[in-house]
TORRO-567673 format. One record per residue (C-alpha): residue number from 1; x, y, z. Coordinates in nm, 2 decimals. Each point is the difference from the previous one (the first is absolute). Example, Ala and Ser with C-alpha at 12.3 -4.5 7.8 and 13.67 -1.06 7.14 Angstrom:
% residues 2
+------+--------+--------+--------+
! resi !      X !      Y !      Z !
+------+--------+--------+--------+
!    1 !   1.23 !  -0.45 !   0.78 !
!    2 !   0.14 !   0.34 !  -0.07 !
+------+--------+--------+--------+
This chain:
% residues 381
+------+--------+--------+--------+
! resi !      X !      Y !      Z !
+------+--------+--------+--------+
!    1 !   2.55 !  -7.07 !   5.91 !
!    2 !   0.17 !   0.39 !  -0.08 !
!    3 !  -0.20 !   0.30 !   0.05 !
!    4 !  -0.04 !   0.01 !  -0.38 !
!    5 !  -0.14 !  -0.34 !  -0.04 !
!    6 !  -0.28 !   0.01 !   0.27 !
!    7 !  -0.08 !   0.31 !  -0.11 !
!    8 !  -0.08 !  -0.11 !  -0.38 !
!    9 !  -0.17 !  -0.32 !   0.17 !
!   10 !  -0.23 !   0.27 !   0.20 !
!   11 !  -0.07 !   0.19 !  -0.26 !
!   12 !  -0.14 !  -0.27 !  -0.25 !
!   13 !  -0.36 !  -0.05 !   0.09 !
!   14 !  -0.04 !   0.39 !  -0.07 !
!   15 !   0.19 !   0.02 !  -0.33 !
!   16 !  -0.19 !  -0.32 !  -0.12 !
!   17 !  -0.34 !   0.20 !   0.05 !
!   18 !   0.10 !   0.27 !  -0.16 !
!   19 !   0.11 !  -0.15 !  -0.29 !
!   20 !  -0.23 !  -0.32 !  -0.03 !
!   21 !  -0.25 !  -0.02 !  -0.32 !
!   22 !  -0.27 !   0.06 !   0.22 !
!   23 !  -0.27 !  -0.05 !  -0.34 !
!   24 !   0.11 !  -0.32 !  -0.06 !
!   25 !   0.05 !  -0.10 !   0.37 !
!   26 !  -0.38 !   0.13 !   0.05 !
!   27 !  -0.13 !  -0.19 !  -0.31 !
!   28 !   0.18 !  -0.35 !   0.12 !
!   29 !  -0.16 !   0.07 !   0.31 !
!   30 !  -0.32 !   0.09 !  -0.08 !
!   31 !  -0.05 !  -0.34 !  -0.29 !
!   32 !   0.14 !  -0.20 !   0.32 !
!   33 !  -0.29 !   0.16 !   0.23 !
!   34 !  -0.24 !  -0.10 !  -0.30 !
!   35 !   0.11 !  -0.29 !  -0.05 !
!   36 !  -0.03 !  -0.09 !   0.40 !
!   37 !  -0.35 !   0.08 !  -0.03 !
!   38 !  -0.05 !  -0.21 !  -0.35 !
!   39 !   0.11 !  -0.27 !   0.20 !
!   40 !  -0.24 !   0.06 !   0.32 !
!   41 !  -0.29 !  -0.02 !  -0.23 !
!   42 !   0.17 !  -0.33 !  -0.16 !
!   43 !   0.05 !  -0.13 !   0.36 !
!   44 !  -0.40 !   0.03 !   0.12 !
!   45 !  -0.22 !   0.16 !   0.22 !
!   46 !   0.15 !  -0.02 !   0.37 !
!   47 !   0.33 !  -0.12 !  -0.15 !
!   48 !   0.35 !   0.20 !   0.00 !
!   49 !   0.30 !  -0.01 !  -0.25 !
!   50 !   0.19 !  -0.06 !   0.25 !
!   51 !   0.26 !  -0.18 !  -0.17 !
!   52 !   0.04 !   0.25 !  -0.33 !
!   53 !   0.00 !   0.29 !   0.28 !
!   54 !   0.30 !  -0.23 !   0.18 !
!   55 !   0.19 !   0.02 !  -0.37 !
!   56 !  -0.09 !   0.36 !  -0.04 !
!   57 !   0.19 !   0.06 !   0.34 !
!   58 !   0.33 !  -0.23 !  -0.12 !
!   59 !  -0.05 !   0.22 !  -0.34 !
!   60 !   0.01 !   0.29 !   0.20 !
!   61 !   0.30 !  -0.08 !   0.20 !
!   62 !   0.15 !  -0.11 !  -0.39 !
!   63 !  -0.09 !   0.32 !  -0.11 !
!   64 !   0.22 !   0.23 !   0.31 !
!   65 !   0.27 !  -0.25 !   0.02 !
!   66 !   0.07 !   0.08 !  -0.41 !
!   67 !  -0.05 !   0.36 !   0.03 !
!   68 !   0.24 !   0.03 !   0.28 !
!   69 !   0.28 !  -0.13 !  -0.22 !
!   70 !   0.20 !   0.24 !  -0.17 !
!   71 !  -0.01 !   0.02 !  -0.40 !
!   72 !   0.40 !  -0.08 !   0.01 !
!   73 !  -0.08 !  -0.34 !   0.19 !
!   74 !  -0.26 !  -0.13 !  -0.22 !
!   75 !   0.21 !   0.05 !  -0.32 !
!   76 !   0.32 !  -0.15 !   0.18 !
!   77 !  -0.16 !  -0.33 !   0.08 !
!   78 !  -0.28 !  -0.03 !  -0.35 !
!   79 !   0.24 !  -0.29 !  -0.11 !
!   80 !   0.00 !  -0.18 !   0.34 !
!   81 !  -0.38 !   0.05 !   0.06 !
!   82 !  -0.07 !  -0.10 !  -0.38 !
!   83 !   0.23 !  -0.30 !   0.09 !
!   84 !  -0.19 !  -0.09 !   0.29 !
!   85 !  -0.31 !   0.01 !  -0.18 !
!   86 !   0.13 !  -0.23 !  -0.25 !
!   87 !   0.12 !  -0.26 !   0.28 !
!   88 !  -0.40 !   0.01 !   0.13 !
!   89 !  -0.10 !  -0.13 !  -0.32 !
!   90 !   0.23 !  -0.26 !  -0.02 !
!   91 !  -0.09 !  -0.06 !   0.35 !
!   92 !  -0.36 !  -0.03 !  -0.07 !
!   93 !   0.02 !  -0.27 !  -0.28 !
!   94 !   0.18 !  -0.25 !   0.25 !
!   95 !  -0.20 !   0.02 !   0.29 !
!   96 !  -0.28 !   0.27 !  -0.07 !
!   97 !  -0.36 !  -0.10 !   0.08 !
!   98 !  -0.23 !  -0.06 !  -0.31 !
!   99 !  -0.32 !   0.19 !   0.00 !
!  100 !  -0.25 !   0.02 !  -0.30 !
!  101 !   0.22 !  -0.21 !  -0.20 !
!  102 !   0.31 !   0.26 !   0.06 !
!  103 !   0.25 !  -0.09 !   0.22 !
!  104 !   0.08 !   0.39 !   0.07 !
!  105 !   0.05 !   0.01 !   0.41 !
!  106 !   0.17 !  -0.04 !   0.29 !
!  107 !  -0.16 !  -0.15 !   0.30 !
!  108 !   0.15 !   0.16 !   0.31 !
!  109 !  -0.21 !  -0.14 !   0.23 !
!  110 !  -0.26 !   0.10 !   0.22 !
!  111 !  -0.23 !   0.07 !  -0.26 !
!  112 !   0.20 !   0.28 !  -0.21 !
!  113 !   0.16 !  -0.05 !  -0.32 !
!  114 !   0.21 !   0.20 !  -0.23 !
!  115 !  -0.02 !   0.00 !  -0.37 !
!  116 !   0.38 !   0.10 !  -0.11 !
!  117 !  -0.12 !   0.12 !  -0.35 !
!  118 !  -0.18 !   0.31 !   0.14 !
!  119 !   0.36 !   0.12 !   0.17 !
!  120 !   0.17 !  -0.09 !  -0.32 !
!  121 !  -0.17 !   0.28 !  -0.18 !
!  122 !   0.14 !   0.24 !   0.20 !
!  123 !   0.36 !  -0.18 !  -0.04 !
!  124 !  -0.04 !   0.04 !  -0.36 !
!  125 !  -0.15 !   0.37 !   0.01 !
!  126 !   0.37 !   0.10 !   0.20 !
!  127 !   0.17 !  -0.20 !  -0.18 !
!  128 !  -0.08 !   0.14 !  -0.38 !
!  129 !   0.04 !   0.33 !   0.17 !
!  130 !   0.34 !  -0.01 !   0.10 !
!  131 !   0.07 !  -0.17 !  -0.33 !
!  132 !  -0.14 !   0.27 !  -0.22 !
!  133 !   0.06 !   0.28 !   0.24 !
!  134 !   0.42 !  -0.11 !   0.00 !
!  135 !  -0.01 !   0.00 !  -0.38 !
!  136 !  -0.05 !   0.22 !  -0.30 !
!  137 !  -0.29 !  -0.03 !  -0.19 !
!  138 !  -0.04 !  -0.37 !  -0.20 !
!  139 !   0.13 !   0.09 !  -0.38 !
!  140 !   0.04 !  -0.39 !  -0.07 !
!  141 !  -0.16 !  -0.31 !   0.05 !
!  142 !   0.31 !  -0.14 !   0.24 !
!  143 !  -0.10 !   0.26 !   0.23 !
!  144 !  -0.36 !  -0.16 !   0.10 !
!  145 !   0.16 !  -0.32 !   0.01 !
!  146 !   0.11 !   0.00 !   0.34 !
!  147 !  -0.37 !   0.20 !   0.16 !
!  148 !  -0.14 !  -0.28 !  -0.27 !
!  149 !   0.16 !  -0.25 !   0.19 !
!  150 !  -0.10 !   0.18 !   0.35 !
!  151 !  -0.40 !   0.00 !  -0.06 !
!  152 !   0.00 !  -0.35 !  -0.22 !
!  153 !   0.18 !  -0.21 !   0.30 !
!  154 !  -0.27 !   0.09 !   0.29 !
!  155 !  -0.28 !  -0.03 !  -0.29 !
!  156 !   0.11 !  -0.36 !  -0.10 !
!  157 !   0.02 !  -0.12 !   0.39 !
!  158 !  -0.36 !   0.18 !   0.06 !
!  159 !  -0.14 !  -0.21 !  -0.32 !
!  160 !   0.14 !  -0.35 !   0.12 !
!  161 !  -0.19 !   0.05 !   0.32 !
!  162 !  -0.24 !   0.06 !  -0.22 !
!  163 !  -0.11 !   0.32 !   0.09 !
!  164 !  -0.08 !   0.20 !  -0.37 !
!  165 !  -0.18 !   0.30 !   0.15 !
!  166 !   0.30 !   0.11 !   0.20 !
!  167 !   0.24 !  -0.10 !  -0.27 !
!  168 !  -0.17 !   0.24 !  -0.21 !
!  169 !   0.05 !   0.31 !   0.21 !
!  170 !   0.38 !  -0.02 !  -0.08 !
!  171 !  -0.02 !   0.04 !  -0.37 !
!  172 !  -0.16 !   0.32 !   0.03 !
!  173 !   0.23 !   0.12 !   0.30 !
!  174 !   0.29 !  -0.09 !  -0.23 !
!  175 !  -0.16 !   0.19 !  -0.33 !
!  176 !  -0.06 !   0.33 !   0.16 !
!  177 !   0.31 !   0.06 !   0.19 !
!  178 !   0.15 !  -0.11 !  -0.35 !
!  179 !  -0.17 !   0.25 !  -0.15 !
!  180 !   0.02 !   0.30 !   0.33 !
!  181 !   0.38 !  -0.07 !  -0.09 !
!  182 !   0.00 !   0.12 !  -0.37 !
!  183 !   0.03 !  -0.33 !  -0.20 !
!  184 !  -0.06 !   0.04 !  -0.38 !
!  185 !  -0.31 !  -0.16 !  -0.12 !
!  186 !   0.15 !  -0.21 !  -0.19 !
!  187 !   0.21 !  -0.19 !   0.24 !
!  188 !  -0.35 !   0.03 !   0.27 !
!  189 !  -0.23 !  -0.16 !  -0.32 !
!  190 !   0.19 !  -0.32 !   0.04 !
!  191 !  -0.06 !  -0.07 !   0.40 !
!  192 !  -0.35 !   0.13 !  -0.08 !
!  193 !  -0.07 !  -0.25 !  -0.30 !
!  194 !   0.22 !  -0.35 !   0.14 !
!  195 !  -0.31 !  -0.07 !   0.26 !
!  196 !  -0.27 !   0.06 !  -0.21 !
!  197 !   0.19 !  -0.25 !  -0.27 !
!  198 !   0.07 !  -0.26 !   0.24 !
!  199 !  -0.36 !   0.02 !   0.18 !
!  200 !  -0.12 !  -0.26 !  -0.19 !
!  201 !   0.27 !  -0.24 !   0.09 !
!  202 !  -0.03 !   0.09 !   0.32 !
!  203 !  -0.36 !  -0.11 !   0.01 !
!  204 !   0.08 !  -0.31 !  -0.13 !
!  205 !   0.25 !  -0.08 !   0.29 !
!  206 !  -0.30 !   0.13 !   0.21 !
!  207 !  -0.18 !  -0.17 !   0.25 !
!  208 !  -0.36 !  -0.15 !  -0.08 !
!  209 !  -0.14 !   0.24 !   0.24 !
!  210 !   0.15 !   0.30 !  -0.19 !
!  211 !  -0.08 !  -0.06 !  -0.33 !
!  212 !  -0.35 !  -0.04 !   0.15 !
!  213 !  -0.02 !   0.35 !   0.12 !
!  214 !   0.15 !   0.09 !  -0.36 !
!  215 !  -0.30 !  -0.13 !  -0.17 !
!  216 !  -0.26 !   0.12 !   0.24 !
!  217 !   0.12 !   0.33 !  -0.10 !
!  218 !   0.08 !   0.00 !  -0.33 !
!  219 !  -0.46 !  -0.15 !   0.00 !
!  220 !  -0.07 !   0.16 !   0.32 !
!  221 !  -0.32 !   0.12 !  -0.17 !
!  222 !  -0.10 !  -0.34 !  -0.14 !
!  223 !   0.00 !  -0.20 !   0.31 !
!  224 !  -0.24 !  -0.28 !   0.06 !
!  225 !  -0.19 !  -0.04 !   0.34 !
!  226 !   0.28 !  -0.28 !   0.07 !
!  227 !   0.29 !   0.22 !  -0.06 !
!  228 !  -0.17 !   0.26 !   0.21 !
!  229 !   0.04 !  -0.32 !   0.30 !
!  230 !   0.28 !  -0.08 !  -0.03 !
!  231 !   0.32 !   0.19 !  -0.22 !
!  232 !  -0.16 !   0.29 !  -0.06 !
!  233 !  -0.15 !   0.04 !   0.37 !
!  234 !   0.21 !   0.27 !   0.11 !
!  235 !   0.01 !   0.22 !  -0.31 !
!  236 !  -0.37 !  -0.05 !  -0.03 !
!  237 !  -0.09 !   0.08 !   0.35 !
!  238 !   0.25 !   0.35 !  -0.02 !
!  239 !  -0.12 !   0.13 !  -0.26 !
!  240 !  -0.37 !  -0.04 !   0.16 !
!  241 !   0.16 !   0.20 !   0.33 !
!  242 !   0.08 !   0.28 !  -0.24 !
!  243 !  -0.32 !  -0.02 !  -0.22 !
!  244 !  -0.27 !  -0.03 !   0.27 !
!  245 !   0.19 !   0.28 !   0.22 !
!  246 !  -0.15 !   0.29 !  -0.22 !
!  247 !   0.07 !   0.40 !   0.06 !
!  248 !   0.02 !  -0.01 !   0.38 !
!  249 !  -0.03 !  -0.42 !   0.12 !
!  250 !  -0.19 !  -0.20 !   0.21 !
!  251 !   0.19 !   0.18 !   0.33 !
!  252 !   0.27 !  -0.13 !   0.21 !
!  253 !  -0.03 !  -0.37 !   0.08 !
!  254 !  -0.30 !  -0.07 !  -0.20 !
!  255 !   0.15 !  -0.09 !  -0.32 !
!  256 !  -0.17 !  -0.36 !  -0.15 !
!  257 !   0.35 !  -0.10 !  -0.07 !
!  258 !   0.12 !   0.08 !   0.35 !
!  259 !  -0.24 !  -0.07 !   0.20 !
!  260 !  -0.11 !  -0.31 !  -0.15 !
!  261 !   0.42 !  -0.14 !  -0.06 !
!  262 !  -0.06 !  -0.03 !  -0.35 !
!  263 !   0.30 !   0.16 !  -0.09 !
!  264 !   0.32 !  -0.18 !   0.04 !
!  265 !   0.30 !   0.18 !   0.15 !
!  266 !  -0.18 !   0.29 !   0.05 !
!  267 !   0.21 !   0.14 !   0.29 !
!  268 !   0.30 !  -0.04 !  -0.19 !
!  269 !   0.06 !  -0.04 !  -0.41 !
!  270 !  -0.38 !   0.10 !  -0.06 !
!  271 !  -0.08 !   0.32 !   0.21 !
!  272 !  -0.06 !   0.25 !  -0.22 !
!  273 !  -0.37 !  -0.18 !  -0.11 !
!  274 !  -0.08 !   0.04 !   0.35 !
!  275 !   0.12 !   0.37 !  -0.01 !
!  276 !  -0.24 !   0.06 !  -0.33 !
!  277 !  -0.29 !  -0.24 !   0.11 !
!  278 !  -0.04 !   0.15 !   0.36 !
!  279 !   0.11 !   0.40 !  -0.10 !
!  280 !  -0.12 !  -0.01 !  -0.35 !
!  281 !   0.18 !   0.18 !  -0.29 !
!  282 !   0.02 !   0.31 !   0.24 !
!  283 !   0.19 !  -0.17 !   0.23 !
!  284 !   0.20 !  -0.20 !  -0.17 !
!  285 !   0.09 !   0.29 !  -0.18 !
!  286 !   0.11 !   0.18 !   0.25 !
!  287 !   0.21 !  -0.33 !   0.13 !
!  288 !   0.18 !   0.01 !  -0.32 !
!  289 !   0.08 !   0.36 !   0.00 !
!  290 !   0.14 !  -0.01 !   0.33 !
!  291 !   0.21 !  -0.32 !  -0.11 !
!  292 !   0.15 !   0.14 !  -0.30 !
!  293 !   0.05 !   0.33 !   0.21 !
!  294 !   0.31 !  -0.19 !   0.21 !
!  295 !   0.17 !  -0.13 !  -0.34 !
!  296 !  -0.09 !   0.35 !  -0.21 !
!  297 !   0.09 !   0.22 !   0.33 !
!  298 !   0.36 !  -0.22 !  -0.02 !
!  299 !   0.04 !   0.05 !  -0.36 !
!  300 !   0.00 !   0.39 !  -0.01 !
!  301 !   0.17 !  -0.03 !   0.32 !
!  302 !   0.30 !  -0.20 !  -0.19 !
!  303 !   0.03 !   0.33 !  -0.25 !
!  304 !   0.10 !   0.19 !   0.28 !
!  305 !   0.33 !  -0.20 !   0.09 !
!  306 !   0.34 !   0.09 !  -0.13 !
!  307 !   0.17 !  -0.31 !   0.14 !
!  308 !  -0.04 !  -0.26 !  -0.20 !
!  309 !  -0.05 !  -0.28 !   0.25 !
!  310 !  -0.27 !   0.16 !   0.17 !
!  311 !  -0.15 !   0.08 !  -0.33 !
!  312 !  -0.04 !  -0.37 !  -0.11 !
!  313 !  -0.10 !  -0.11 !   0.34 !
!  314 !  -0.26 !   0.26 !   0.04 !
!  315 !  -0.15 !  -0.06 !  -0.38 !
!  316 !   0.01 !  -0.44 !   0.08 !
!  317 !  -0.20 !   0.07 !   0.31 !
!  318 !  -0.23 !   0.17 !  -0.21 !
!  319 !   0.04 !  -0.25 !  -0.31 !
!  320 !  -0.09 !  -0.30 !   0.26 !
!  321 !  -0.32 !   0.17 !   0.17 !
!  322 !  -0.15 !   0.05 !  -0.36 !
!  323 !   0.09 !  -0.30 !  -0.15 !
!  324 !  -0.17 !  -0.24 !   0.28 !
!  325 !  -0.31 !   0.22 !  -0.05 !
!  326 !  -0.01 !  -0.03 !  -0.35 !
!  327 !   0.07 !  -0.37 !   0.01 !
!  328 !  -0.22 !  -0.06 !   0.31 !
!  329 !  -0.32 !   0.21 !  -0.11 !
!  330 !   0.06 !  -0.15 !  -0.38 !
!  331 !  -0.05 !  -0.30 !   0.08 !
!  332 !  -0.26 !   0.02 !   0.23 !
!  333 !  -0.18 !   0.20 !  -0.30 !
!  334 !   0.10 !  -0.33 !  -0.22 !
!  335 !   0.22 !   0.25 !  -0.21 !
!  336 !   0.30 !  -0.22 !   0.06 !
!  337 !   0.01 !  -0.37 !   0.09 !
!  338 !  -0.05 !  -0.13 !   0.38 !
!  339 !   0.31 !  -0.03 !   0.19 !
!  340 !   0.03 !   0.10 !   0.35 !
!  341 !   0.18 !   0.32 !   0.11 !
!  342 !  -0.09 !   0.21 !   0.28 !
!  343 !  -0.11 !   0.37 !   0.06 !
!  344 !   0.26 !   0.16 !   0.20 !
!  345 !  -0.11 !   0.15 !   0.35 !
!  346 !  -0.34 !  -0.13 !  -0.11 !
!  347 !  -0.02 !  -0.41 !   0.00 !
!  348 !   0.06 !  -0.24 !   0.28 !
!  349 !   0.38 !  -0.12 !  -0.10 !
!  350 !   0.27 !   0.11 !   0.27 !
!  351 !   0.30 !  -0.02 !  -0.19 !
!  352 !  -0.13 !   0.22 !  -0.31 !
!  353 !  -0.17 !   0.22 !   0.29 !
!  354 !   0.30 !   0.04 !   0.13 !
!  355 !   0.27 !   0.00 !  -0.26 !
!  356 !  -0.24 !   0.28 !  -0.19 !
!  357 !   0.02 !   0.19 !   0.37 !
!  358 !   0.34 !   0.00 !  -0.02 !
!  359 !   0.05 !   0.09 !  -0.34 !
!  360 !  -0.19 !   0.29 !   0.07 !
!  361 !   0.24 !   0.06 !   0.30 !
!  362 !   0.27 !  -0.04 !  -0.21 !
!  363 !  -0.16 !   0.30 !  -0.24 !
!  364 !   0.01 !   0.19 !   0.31 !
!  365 !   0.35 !  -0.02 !   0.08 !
!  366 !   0.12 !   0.07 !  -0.33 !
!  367 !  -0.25 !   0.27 !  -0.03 !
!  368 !   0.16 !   0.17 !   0.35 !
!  369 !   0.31 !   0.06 !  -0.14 !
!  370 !  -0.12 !   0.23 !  -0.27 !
!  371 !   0.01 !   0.31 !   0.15 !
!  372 !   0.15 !   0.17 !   0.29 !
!  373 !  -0.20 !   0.11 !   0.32 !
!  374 !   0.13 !   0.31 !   0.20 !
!  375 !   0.24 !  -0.18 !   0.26 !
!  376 !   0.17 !  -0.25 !  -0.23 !
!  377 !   0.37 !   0.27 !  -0.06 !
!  378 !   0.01 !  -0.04 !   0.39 !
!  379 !   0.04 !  -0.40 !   0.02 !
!  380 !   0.24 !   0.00 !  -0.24 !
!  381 !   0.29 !   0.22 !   0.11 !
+------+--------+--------+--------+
């Protein structure tokens, strides 16, 4: 290694904390310290997380290892890493383990599994970026064609599993860098309208259990005590978490739901109605403030960025963190129909705790190269 090089290598750590987006760093912290405790409470008296704290450290290590890749490295290898994701899925419908009627993992053994799916969004998130960020902005429809073609493959693997939650997480990834890349309206108003046109079809095809959850929702407010048992059980029994809670909650680990395991999947999919039933409106509140924080703090954080890699990847970061809390706490409110998709940082999963870890990571890296820190001129001669 020359002079020069070990020098740079030296000098890293210190010009990736001077640079680093310390508010959104802080606020991915601090929902990941919240959610901890969430999950303590969720857990019992006397008992420890001691497996979501064991993901939160993997997260952690997710988290560095992106940062410390430069910006350059990330955008040389998008199309690899997308491809790679792409090869999980495929992987995952031959020999992936079926859970809740999705065959979305990977058993690895020992007890840990890895849901391919949660990575993939990532994949997808470099992968539009480079496209769009190589290009000049879309004028025609042949130019969406091929980032059409880069968001529709990983969503139509993702739904044969089926997994619908996650699959739904792409569309909107795909629309706003679309959009963050100056396409016209009208070419936009076509990739916005197909899915709502072919929605019904696609319930059709649906499994039974889906078009169950559809019609709970669509009567959520006309169930019978029967439906309340048995389809309806879960919707039913959330929105009573978030009800009952009132301005400040029964307290931490005294929630009805909670305490009693009334609430199905509450450590995962379903923990926002703990948040509201045990901290109330007040706290849940301030949970959702501090949530939407990391994705808003990312957005304005994107406006600062004259490359246009970093621009896109800094936005979708931002784009992802608020559209799995919209579609998380909406359906949990019944505002949008059951399907499970976790809160980032928050719920139980490992892979979307750490694939969102890294993401953020990855925010950071690009994020580090926006500026230059008194020292830099000397590394580079």
């Amino acid at each position: 290694m020359s002079r020069t090089a070990l020098l740079r290598w030296l000098a890293r750590p210190g010009r990736y904390l001077a640079r680093a987006d310390w508010p959104v760093l802080l606020a991915a912290a601090a929902a990941a310290a919240f959610g901890l405790v969430v999950q303590a409470g969720i857990a019992g008296p006397g008992r420890l997380p001691t497996s979501h704290a064991m993901r939160l450290a993997v997260a952690a290590a997710a988290l560095a290892a992106a940062a410390a890749l430069p910006a350059r490295i990330w955008r040389r290898h998008a199309y690899l890493l997308y491809g790679l994701g792409v090869a999980g899925l495929v992987l995952v419908l031959l020999i992936g383990r079926a859970t809740n009627a999705a065959r979305s993992w990977i058993d690895l053994g020992g007890g840990f599994k890895l849901q391919p799916s949660e990575f993939m969004k990532v994949g997808l998130l470099l992968a539009l970026a480079k496209w769009f960020a190589d290009r000049k902005r879309p004028e025609r429809f042949e130019d969406l064609v091929v980032p059409a073609a880069l968001a529709a493959l990983p969503a139509a693997l993702v739904l044969l599993q089926p997994d619908l939650g996650t699959t739904l997480t792409f569309a909107p990834l795909f629309l706003f860098l679309c959009w963050l890349a100056g396409t016209p309206w009208r070419l936009l108003r076509w990739f916005v309208l197909t899915p709502v046109l072919l929605a019904p079809l696609a319930l059709a095809a649906g499994q039974n259990y889906q078009r169950e959850r559809i019609e709970v929702w669509l009567h959520q407010n006309e169930l019978s005590e029967e439906q309340k048992k048995a389809e309806g059980y879960q919707l039913w029994h959330a929105k009573m978490a978030v009800g009952t809670g009132g301005l400040t909650g029964f307290g931490w680990g005294r929630g009805p739901e909670n305490r009693y395991d009334l609430l199905p999947e509450r450590h995962n999919d379903f923990i926002f109605p703990v948040v509201a039933e045990e901290f109330g409106l007040v706290g849940a509140s301030a949970f959702l403030a501090l949530y939407a924080a990391i994705g808003l703090l990312a957005l304005r954080g994107a406006v600062r960025h004259r490359d246009p890699f970093a621009r896109f990847v800094v936005a979708g970061v931002g784009a992802h963190f608020l559209d799995h809390l919209i579609l998380n706490v909406g359906v949990t409110l019944g505002l949008f129909p059951t399907t499970g998709l976790p809160l980032p940082l928050v719920s139980f999963g490992g892979s979307a705790m750490v694939a969102s870890a890294a993401a953020v990571g990855l925010l950071l890296a690009v994020g580090a190269e926006r500026r230059p820190v008194f020292g830099d001129r000397a590394f580079e001669d």
